[in-house]
Every structure is written in structure tokens, then in C-alpha cells.
C-alpha positions in Angstrom: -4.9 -0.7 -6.4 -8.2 -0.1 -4.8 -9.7 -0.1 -8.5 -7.6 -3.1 -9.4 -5.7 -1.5 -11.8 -2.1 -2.9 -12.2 0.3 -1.2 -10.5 4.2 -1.4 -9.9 5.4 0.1 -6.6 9.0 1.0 -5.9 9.2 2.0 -2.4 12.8 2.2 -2.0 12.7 5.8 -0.8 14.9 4.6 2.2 17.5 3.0 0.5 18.4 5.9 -1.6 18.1 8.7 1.0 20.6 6.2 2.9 23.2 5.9 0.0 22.9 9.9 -0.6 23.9 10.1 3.1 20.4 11.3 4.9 20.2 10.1 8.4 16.5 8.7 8.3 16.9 7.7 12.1 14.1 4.4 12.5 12.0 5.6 9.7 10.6 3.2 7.8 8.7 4.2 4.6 7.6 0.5 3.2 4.6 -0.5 0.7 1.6 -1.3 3.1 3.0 0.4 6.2 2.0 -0.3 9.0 0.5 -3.5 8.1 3.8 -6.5 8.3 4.3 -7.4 4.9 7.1 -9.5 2.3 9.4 -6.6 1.4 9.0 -8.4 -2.0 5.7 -9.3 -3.8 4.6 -9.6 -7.1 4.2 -6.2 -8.1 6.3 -4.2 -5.4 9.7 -4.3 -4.1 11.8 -2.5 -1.4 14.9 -3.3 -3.7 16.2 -0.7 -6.1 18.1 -3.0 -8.5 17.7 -3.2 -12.1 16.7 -7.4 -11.9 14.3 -6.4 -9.3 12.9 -3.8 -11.0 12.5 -5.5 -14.0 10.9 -8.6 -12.0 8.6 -6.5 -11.2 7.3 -4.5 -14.2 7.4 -7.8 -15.8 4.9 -9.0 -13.8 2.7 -6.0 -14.1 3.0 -5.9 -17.5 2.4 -10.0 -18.4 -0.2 -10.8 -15.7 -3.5 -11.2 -16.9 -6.6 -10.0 -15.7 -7.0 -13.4 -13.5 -3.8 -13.4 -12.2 -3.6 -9.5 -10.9 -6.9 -10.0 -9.4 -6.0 -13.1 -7.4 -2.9 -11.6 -6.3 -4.8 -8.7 -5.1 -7.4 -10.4 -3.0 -4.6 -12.5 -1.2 -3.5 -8.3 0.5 -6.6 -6.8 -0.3 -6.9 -7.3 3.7 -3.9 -5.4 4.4 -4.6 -2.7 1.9 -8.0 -1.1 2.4 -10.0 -1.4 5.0 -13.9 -0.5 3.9 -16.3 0.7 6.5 -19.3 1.5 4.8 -20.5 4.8 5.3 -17.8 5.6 7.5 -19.2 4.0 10.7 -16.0 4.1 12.6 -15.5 7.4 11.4 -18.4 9.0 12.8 -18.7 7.1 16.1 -15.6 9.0 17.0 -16.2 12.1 16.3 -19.5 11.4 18.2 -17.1 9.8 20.9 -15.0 13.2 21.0 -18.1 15.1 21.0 -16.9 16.9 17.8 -19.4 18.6 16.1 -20.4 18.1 12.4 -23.5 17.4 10.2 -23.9 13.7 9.8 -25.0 12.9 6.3 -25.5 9.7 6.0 -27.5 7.5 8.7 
């Protein structure tokens, strides 16, 4: 995704360790954890049946280049969070007083 390539995700994880009988306590393994997002979307789900499934490789397979990147943009924000040259990063370990040889300045 953070190439823009198409991609179908399936997280339905949960679901099936549930049916198989795993206790999985308040676990939640979603698409985009922990940001709050539609448990359906136009190229994931959090449903494992076959018309959602197919909904969705549909989509990944007939959007055009236009379409994927436009539906990208609209959770690009809840995807990847870019921080050019790892600002945040370092000003911790500077915070923690860790030590390590800072590349980039």
C-alpha cells in the first residue's frame, strides 16, 4: 500500500480462530489497527464470506489506476505516518538519553 500497489486484505484472523474455538480474550487484529476504521472498504474486509471476498478482489482487480489512487489518499492518513528523517524517532532516543550515532541531521 505504501507504494500504491493494489492490494486485497482479508483480516479475518479473529473470526476464524473464534469458529476453530480459540479464546482470543479482547484481542482485536483489524486492518489499520489502532487507527478506527469501516471494518469494510473497498479493498479490505473483516468478513470471511465468499460475496465479501469476491467484492473485494473485484475491486482490486477492476479499479483503475485513478480509482485505487483516490481511494488510497482518502486512508493514506490512517495508514502511514511519514516523518522525514525520522525526527520523532530520534528526539526520543535523545529524550531517553539512549545512545546511538545519528546519521542524518
Amino acid at each position: 500500500l505504501a507504494r500504491g500497489k493494489k492490494v486485497a486484505i482479508f483480516s479475518i484472523r479473529q473470526d476464524v480462530m473464534k469458529k476453530n474455538g480459540y479464546k482470543i480474550g479482547a484481542y482485536k487484529n483489524t486492518f489499520c489497527w489502532p487507527s478506527k476504521i469501516a471494518n469494510n472498504g473497498p479493498f479490505w474486509t473483516h468478513n470471511h464470506n465468499e460475496k465479501e471476498m469476491k467484492r473485494v478482489l473485484n475491486f482490486v482487480l477492476k479499479a483503475n489506476n485513478k480509482v485505487w489512487t483516490n481511494c488510497l489518499k482518502k486512508i493514506n492518513n490512517k495508514l502511514i505516518f511519514y516523518n522525514r528523517n525520522n525526527r520523532i524517532f530520534f528526539n526520543y532516543l535523545n529524550k531517553i538519553k539512549f545512545p546511538f550515532l545519528e546519521l542524518n541531521k
